[in-house]
C-alpha positions as CSV (number, residue, x, y, z in Angstrom):
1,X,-79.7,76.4,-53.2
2,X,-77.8,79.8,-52.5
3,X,-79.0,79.6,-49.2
4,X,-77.9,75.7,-48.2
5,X,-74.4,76.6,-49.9
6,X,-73.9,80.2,-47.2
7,X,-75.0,78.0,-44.5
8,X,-72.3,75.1,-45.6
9,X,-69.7,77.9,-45.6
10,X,-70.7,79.4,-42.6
11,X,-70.4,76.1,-40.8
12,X,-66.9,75.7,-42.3
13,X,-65.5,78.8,-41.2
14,X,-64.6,77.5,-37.4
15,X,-63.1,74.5,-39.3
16,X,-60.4,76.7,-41.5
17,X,-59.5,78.4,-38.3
18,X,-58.6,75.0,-36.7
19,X,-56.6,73.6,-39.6
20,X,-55.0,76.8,-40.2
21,X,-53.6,76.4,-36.5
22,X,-52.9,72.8,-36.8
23,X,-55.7,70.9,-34.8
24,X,-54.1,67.8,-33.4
25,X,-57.2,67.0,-31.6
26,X,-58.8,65.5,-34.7
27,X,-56.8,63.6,-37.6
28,X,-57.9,64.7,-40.8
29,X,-59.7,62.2,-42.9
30,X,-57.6,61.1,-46.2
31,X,-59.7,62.1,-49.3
32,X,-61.7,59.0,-50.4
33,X,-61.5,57.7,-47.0
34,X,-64.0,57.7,-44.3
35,X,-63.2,58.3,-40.5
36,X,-64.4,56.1,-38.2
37,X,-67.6,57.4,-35.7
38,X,-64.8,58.6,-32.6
39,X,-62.3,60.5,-34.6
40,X,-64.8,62.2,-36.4
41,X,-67.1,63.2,-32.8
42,X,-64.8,66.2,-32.4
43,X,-66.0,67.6,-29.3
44,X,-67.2,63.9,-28.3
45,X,-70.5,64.4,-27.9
46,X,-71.7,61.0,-28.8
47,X,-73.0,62.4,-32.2
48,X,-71.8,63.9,-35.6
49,X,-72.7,67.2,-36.8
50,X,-72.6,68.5,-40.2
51,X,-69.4,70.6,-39.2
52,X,-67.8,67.8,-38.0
53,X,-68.5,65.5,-40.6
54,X,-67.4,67.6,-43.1
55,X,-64.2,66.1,-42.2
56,X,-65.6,63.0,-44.8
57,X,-66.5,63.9,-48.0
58,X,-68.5,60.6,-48.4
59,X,-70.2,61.2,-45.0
60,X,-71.0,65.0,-46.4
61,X,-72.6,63.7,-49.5
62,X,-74.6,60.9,-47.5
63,X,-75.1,63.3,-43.9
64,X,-79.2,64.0,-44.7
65,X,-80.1,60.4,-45.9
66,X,-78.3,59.4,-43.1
67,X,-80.0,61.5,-40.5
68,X,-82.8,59.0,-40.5
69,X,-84.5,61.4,-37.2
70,X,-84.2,64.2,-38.9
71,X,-82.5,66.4,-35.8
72,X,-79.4,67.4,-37.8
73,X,-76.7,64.7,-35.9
74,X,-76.0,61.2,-37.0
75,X,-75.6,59.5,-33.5
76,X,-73.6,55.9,-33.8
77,X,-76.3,54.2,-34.9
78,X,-77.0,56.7,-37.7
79,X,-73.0,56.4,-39.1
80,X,-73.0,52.5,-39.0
81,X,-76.1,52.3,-41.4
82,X,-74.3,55.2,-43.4
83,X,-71.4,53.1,-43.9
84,X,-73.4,49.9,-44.1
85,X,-75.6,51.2,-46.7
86,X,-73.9,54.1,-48.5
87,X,-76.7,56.5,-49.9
88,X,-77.1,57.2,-53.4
C-alpha cells in the first residue's frame, strides 16, 4: 500500500509544477465532474495515463478496472466503457 501511494505522488509531482504555472493547455476537470477522452489526453497521444487522468477523480478511482489490457493506458475505447459502466 505504501508503495502504490509514493508511486501516486511521484506521478503527481510533474502535475503540481503545471498548475502552479498555470497550464492552459489542459482545462482542469470540476470536482465531481468527468472530462471528456480529448481534454484529458494531455500530450494527445491517443491514450490516458494515470498522470493524466488524475485530472478526474472518478476516472482515478475507476483507472485499473478500466484498463481492461492491463498496459497502464485507457485508450478511447477503454474511457467509453469507464463512463458507460462506472466501476465499483
Amino acid at each position: 500500500m505504501n508503495k502504490l501511494l509514493a508511486a501516486a505522488v511521484v506521478a503527481l509531482i510533474p502535475l503540481a509544477g503545471s498548475a502552479a504555472e498555470g497550464d492552459k493547455t489542459r482545462p482542469a476537470t470540476p470536482a465531481g465532474q468527468s472530462g471528456t477522452f480529448e481534454t484529458l489526453d494531455a500530450n494527445k497521444d491517443g491514450r490516458i495515463s494515470m498522470p493524466e487522468a488524475s485530472a478526474d477523480p472518478k476516472l482515478v478511482e475507476s483507472f485499473s478496472a478500466a484498463d481492461k489490457n492491463g498496459d497502464g493506458y485507457l485508450d478511447n475505447a477503454e474511457f467509453d466503457n469507464s463512463i458507460a459502466k462506472p466501476q465499483k
